[in-house]
Backbone bond lengths (Angstrom), bond angles and torsions (degrees), N, CA, C in turn:
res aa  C-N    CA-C-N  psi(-1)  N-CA   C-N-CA  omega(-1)  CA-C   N-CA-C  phi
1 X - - - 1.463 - - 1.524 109.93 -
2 X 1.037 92.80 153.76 2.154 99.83 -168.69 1.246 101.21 -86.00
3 X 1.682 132.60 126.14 1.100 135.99 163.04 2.145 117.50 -43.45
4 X 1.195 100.85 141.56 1.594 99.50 -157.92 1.799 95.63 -84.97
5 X 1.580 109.72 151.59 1.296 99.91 -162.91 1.542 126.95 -77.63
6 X 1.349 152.91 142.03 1.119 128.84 154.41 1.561 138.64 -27.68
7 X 1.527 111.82 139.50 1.246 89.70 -149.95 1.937 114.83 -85.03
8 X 1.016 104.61 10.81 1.326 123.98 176.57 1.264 108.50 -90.04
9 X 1.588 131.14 5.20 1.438 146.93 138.04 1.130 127.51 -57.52
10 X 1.256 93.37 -53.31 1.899 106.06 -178.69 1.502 116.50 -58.97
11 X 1.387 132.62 160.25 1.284 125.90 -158.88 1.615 146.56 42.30
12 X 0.636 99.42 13.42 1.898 139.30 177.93 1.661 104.62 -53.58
13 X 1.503 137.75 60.48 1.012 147.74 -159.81 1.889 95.49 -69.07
14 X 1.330 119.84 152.55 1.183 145.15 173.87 1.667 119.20 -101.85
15 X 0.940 136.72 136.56 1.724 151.49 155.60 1.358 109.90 -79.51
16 X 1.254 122.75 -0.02 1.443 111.84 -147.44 1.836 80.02 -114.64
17 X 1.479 107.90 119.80 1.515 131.19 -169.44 1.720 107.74 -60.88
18 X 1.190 108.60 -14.95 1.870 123.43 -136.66 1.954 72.94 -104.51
19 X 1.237 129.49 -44.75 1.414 118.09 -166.18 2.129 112.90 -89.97
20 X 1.324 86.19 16.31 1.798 108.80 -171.63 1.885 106.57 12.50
21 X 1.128 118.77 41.28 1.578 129.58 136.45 1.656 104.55 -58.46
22 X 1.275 124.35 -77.63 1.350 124.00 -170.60 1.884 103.37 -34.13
23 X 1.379 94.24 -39.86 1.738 95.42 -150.04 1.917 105.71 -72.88
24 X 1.714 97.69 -46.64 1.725 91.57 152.95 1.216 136.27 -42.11
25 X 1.540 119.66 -42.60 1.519 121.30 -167.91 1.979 89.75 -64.18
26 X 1.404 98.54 -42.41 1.967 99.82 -149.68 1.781 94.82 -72.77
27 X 1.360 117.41 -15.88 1.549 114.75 176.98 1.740 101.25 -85.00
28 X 1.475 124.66 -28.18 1.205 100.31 154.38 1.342 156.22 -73.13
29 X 1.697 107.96 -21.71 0.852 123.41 -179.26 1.411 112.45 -73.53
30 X 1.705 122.03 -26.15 1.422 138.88 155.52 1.404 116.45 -29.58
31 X 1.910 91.21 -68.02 1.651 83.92 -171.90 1.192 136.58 -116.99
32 X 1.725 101.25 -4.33 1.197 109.56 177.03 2.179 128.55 -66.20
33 X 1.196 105.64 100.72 1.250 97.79 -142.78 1.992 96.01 -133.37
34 X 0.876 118.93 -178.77 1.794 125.50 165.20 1.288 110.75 -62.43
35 X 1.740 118.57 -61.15 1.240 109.46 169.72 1.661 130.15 -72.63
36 X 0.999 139.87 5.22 1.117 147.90 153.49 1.610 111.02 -79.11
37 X 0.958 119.55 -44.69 1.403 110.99 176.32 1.540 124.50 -63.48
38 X 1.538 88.53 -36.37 1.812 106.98 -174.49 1.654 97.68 -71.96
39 X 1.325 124.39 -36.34 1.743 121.94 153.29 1.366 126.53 -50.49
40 X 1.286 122.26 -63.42 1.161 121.07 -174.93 1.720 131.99 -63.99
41 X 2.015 84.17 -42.43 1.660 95.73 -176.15 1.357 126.55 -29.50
42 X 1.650 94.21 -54.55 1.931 96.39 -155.57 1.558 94.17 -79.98
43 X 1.499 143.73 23.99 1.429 123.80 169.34 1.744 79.91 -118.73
44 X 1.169 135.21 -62.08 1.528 127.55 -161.72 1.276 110.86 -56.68
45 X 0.860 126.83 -2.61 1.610 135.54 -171.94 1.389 114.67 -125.70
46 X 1.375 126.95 -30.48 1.224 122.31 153.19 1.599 147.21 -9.80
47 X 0.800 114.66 20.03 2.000 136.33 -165.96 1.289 101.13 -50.29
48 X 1.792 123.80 -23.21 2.186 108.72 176.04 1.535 81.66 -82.72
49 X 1.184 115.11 -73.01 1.393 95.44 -150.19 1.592 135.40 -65.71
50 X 1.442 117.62 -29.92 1.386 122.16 -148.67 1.898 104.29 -53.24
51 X 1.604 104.67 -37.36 1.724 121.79 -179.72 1.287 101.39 74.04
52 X 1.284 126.72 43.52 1.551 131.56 137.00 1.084 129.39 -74.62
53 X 0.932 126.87 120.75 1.640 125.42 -163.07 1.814 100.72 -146.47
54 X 1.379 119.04 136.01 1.648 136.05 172.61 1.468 93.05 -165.55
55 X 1.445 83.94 172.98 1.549 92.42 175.98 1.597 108.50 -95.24
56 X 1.016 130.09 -157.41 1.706 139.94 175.25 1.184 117.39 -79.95
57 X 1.297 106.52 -46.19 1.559 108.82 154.29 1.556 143.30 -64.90
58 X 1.362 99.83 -24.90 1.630 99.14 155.70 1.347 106.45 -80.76
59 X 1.158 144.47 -69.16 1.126 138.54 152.93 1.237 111.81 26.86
60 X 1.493 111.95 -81.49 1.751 139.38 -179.81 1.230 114.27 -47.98
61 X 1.325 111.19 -25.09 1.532 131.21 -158.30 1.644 98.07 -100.15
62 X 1.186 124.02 -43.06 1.650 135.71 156.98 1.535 108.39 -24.73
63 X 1.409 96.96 -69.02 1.391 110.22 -167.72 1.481 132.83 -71.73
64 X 2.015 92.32 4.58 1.362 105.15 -175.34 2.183 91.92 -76.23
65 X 1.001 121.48 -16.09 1.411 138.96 -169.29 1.669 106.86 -77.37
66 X 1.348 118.58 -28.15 1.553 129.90 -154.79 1.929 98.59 -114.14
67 X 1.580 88.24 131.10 1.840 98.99 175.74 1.471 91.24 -129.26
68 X 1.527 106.58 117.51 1.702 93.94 168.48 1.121 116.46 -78.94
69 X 1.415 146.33 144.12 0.925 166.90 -172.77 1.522 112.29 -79.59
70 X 1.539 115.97 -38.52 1.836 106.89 -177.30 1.482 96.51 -96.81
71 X 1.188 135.54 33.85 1.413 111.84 169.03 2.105 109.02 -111.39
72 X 1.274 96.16 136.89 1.093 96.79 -166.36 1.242 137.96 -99.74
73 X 1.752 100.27 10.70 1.254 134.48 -174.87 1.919 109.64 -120.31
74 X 1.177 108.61 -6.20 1.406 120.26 164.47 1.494 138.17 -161.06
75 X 1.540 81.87 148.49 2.114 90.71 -177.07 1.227 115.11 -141.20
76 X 2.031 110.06 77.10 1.023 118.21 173.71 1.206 90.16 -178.00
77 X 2.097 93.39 154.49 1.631 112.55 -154.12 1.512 103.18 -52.21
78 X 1.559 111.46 154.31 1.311 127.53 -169.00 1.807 121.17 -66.06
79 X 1.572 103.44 -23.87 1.282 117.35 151.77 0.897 118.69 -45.55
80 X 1.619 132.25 -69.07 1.225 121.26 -174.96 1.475 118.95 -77.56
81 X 1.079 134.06 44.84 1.642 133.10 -172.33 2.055 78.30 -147.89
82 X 1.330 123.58 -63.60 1.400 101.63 173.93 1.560 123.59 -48.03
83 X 1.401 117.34 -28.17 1.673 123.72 -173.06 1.555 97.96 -84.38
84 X 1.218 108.96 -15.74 1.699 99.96 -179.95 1.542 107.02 -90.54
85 X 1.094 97.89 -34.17 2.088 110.15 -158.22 1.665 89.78 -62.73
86 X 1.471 112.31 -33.90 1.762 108.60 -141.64 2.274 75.63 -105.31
87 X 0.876 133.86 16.16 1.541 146.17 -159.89 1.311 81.62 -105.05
88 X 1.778 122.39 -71.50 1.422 153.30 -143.86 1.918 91.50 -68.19
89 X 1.160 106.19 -61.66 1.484 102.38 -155.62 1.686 92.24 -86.18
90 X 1.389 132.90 -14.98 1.446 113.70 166.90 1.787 106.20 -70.70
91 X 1.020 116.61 -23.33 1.550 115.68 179.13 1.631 119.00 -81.12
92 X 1.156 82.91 -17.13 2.033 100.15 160.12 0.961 128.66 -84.18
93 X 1.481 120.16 -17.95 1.161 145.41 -161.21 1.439 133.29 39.30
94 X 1.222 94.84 41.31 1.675 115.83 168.98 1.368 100.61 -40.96
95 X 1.950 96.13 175.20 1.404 102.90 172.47 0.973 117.42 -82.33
96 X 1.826 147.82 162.21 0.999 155.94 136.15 1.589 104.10 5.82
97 X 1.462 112.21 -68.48 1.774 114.87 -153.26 1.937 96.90 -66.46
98 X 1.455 105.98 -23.91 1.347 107.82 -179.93 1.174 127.03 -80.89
99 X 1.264 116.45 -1.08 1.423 116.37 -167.46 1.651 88.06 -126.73
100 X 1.068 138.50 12.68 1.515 154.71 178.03 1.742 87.30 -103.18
101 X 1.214 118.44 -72.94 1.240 121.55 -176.65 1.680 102.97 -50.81
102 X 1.130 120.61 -63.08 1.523 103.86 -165.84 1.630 127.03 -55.83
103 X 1.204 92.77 -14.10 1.829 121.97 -161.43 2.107 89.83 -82.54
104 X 1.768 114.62 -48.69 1.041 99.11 174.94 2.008 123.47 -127.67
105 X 1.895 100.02 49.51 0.794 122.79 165.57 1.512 116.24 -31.13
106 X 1.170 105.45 -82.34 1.828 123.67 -164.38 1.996 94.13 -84.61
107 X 1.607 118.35 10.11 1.360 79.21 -177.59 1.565 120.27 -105.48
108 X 1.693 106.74 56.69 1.338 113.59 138.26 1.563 138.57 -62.49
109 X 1.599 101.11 -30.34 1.262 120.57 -165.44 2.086 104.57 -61.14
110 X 1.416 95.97 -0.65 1.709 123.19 177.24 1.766 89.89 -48.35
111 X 1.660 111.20 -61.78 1.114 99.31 -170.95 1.888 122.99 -44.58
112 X 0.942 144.67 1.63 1.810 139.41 141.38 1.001 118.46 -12.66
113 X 1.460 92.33 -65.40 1.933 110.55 179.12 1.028 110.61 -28.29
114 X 1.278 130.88 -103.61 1.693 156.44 158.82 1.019 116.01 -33.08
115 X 1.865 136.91 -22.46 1.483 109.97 -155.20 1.641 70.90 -115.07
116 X 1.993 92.33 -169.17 1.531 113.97 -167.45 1.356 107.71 -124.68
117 X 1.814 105.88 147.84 1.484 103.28 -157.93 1.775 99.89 -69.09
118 X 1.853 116.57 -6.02 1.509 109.33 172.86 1.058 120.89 -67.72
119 X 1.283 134.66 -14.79 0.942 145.58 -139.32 1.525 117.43 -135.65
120 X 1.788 98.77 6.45 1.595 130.58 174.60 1.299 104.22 56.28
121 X 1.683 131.02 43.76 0.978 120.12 133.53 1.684 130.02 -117.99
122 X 1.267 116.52 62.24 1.042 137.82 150.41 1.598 136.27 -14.39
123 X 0.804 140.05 138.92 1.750 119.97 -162.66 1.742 103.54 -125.08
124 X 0.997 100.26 -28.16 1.660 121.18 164.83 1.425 123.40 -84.07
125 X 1.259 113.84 155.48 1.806 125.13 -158.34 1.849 89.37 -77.96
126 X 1.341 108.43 -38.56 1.275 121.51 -163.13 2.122 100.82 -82.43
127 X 0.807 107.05 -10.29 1.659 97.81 166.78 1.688 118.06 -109.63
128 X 1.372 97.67 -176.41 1.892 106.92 -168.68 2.105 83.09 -65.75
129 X 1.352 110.87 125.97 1.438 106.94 130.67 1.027 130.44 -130.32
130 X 1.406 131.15 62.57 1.594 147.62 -166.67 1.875 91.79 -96.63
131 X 1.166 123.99 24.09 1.551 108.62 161.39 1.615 104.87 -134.27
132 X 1.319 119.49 -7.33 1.361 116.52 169.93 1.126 138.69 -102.19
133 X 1.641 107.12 -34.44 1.455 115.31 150.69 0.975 143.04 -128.31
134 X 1.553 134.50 170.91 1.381 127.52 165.95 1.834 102.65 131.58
135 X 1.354 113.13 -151.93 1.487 110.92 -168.76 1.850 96.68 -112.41
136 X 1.756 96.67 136.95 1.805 112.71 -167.60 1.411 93.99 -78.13
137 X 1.638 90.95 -175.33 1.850 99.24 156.38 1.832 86.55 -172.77
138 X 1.246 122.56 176.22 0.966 151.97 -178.41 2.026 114.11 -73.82
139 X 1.492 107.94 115.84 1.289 97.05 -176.70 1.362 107.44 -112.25
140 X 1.287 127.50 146.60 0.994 140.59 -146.90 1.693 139.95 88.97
141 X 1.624 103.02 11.22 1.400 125.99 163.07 1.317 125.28 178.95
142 X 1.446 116.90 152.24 1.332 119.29 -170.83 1.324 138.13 2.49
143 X 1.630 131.65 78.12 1.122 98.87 178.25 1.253 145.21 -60.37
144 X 1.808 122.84 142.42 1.708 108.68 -161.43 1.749 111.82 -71.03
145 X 1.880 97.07 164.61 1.397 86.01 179.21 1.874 101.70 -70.08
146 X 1.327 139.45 -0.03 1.493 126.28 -148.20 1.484 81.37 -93.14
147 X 1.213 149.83 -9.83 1.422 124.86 179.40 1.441 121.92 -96.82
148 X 1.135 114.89 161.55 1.691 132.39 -168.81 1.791 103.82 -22.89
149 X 1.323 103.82 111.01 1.431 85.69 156.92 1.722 109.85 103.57
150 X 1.034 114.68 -18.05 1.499 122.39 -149.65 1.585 115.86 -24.83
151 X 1.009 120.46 -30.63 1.607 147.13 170.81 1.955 112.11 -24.63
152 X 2.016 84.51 -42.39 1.580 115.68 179.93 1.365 117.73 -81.22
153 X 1.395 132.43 1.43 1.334 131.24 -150.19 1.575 96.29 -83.98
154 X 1.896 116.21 -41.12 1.330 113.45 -169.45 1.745 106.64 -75.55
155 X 1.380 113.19 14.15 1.255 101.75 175.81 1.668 121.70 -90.29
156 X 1.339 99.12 -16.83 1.633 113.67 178.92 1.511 111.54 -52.17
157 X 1.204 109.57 139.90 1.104 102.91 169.33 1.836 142.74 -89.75
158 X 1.800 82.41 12.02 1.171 104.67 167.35 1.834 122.26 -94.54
159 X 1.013 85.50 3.84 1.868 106.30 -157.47 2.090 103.64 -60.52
160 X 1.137 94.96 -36.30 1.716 106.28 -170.56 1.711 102.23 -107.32
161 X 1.228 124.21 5.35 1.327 122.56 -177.82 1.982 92.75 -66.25
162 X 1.308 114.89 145.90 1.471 137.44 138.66 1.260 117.18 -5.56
163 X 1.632 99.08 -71.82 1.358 120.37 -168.52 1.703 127.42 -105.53
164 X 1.538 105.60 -31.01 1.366 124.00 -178.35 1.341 123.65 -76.75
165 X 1.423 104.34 -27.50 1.355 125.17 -168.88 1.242 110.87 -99.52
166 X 1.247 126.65 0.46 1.995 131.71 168.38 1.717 111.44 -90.17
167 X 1.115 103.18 155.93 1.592 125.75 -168.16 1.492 86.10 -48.01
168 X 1.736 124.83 -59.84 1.190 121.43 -150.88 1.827 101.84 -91.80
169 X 1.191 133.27 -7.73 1.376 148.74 -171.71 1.635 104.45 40.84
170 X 1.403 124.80 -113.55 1.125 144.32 -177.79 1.541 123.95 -103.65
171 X 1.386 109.39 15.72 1.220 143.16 171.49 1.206 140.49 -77.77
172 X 1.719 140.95 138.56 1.359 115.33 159.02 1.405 93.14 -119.32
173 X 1.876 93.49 169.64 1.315 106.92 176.68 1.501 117.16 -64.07
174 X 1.324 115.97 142.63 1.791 139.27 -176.84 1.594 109.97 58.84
175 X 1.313 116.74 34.82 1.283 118.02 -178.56 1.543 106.50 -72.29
176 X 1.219 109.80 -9.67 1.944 109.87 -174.69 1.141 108.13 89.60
177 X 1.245 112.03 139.47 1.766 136.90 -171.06 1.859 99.41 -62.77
178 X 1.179 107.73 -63.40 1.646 120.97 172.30 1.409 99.46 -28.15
179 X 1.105 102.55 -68.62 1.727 121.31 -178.48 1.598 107.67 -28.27
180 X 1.316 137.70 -33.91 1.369 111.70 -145.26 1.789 80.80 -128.53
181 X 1.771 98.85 -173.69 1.185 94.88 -156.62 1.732 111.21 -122.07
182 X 1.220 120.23 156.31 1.986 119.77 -163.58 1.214 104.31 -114.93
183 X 0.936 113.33 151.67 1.550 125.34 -167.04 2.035 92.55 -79.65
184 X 1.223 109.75 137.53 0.974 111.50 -167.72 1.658 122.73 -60.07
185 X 1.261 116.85 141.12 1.380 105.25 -158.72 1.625 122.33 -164.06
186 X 1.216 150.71 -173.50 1.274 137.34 166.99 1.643 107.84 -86.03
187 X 1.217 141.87 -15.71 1.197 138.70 129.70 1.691 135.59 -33.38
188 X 1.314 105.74 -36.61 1.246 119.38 161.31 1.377 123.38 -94.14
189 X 0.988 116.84 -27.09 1.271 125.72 157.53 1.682 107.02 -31.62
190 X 1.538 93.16 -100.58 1.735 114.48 167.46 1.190 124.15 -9.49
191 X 1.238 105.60 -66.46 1.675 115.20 166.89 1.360 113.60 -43.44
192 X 1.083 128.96 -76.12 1.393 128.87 175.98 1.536 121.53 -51.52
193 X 1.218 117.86 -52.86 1.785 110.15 144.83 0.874 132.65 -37.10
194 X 1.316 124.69 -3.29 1.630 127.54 -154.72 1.816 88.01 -107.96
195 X 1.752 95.20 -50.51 1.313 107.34 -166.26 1.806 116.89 -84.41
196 X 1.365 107.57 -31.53 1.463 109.67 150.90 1.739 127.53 -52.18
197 X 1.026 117.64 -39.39 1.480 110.55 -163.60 2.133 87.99 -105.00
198 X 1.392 117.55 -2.02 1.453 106.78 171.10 1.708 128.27 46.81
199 X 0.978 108.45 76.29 1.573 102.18 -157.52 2.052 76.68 -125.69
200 X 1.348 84.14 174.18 1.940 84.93 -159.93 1.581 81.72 -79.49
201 X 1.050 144.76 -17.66 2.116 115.76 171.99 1.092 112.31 -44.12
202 X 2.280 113.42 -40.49 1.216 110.00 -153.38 1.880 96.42 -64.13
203 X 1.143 134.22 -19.17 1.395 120.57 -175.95 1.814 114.67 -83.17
204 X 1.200 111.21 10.66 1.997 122.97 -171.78 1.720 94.02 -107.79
205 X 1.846 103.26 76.09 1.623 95.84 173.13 1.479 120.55 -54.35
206 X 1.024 104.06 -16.71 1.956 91.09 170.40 1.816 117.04 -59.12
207 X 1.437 95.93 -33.54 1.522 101.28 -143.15 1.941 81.61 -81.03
208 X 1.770 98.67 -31.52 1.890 93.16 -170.79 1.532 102.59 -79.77
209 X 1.154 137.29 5.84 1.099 144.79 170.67 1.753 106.68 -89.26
210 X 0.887 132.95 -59.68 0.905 148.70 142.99 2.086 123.80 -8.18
211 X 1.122 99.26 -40.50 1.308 131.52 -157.96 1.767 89.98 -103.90
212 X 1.463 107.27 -70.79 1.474 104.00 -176.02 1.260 105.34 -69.04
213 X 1.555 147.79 -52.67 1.276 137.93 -149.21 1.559 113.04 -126.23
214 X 1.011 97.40 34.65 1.588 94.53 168.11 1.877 119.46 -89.95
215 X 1.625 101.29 4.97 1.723 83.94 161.22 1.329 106.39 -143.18
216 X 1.649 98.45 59.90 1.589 93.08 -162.03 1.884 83.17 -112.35
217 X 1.231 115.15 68.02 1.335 127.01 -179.39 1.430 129.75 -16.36
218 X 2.086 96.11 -63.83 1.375 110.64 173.99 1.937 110.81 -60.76
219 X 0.751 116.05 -1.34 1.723 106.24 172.55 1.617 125.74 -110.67
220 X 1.723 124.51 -23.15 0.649 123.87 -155.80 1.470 86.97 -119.36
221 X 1.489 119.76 -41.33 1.797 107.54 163.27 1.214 130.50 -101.26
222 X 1.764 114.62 0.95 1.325 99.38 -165.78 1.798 82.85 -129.60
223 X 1.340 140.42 35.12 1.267 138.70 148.13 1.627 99.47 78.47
224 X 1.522 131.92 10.62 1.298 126.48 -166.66 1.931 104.72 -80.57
225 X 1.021 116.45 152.63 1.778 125.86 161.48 1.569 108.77 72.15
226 X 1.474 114.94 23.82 1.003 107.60 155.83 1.407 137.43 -71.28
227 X 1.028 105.84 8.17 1.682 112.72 174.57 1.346 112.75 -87.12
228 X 1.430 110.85 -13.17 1.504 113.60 178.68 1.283 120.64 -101.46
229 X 1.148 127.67 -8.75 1.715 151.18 153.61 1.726 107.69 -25.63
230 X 1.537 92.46 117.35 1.614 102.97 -174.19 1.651 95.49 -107.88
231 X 1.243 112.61 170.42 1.364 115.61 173.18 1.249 107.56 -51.46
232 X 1.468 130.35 147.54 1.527 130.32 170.00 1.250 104.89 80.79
233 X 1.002 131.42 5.40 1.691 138.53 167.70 1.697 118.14 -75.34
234 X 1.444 110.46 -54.58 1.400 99.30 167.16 1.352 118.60 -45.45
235 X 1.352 129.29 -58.61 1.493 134.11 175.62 2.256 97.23 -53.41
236 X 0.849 127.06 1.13 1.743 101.42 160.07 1.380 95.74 -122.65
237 X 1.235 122.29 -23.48 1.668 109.86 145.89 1.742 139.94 -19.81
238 X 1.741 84.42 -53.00 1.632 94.23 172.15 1.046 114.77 -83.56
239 X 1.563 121.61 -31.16 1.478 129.72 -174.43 2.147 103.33 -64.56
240 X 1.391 90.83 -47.79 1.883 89.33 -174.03 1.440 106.63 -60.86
241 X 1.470 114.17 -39.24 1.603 106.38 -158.45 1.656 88.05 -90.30
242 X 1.053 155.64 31.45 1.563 173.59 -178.43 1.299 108.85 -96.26
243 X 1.773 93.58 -61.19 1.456 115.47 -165.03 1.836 93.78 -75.10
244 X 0.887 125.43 -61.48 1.567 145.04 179.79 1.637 93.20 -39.94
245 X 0.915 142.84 -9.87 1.981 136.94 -178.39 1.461 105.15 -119.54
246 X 1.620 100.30 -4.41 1.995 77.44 164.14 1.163 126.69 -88.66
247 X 0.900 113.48 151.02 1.872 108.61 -172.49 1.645 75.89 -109.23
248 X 14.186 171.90 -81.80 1.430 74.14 129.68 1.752 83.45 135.06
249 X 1.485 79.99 164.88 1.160 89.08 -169.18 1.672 101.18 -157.72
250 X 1.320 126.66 142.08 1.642 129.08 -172.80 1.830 91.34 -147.89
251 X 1.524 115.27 98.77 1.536 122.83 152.27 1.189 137.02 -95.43
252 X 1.111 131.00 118.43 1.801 121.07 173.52 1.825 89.34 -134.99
253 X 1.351 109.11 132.47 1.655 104.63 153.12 1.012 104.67 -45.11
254 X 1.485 140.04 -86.71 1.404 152.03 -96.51 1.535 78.98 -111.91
255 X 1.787 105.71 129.60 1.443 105.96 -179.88 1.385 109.77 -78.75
256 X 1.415 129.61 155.81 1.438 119.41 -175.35 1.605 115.11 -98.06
257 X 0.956 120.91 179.02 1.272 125.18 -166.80 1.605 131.79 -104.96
258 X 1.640 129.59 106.40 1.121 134.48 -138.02 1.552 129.19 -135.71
């Protein structure tokens, strides 16, 4: 068995055009924007109406189908990277709710199903997935230089806005991390699944912290949006950048809602 890598390995972004990592980040930075979100949100998020219904485990079973494309530390179905992640923290001996969480970390990336590869959710290596995976940031102001790529920031199309495009965007100071808003994503996804279908995790703010901000890079490694930090924020601070270092079983009868 192959010794596991240092972790100053992991995330190790490429220039090299031929492994199209670069080319995802630069299709997000394209479109991921205010008005795109304010389009997409109210159908991707939709959980009364759409009438999808499985359990977590089919779900899991979906994702045996899905290779994300911006991760740069793996190339294999998303099942097996959730069956490993939630493997990792039972051998740590996390708590229960954490190893529940690690098990359905990435399974936003659900959105495939339903969404459209125009619309960068793609289910294949070979289509746009600049809305399901890879590393978030905050929409509605400046993106920081500490995230992937920074080179890409003037490509947003939020980048020259008035308001979108300042350190503080549409923001005030200590409004709370919860408070502000992520570029749409399988992180956001989750979260809101988490909190739509209400299952007792959704009340373990570590674990929904966890869920929303574990690839929100620029904050938890590169020191970004601390000006917006409400009391009790450092503590989902530790919880996101927690979630962000992981490289089983999930039952409910009642299928949940998706």
């Amino acid at each position: 068995m192959a010794a596991p890598k240092a972790t100053e390995l992991f995330r190790v972004y490429s220039n090299d055009p031929a492994d199209g990592v670069r080319q995802h980040y630069e299709a997000m930075r394209r479109n991921q924007c205010i008005e795109y979100a304010n389009r997409v949100e109210p159908t991707i998020f939709n959980f009364e109406t759409r009438g999808l219904r499985m359990t977590v485990r089919e779900a899991l079973d979906k994702l045996a189908a899905f290779v994300d494309r911006s991760d740069p530390d793996l190339a294999l179905p998303n099942i097996q990277h959730a069956l490993q992640t939630a493997e990792r923290a039972r051998a740590a001996k996390k708590p229960d709710w954490f190893i529940v969480v690690a098990l359905v970390h990435d399974i936003g990336k659900m959105m495939y199903v339903f969404g459209e590869p125009a619309d960068g959710m793609g289910g294949r290596a070979d289509e746009p997935q600049w809305a399901l995976g890879g590393d978030t940031w905050v929409l509605g102001c400046a993106i920081p230089d500490s995230a992937v790529y920074p080179e890409l920031n003037a490509l947003n199309p939020d980048a020259k806005h008035p308001v979108y495009g300042t350190v503080n965007g549409a923001y005030t100071h200590g409004c709370g991390i919860m408070n502000l808003r992520f570029s749409v994503g399988h992180d956001e996804y989750a979260w809101r699944w988490m909190k739509a279908n209400d299952p007792p995790l959704a009340r373990v703010p570590e674990a929904m912290a966890m869920l929303r901000l574990h690839s929100l890079y620029p904050w938890h490694n590169g020191g970004a949006y601390r000006q917006f930090h409400a009391p009790g924020d450092e503590a989902l601070l530790a919880a996101g950048a927690c979630g962000a270092q992981l490289p089983a079983r999930v039952r409910r009868l009642a299928p949940w809602r998706w």
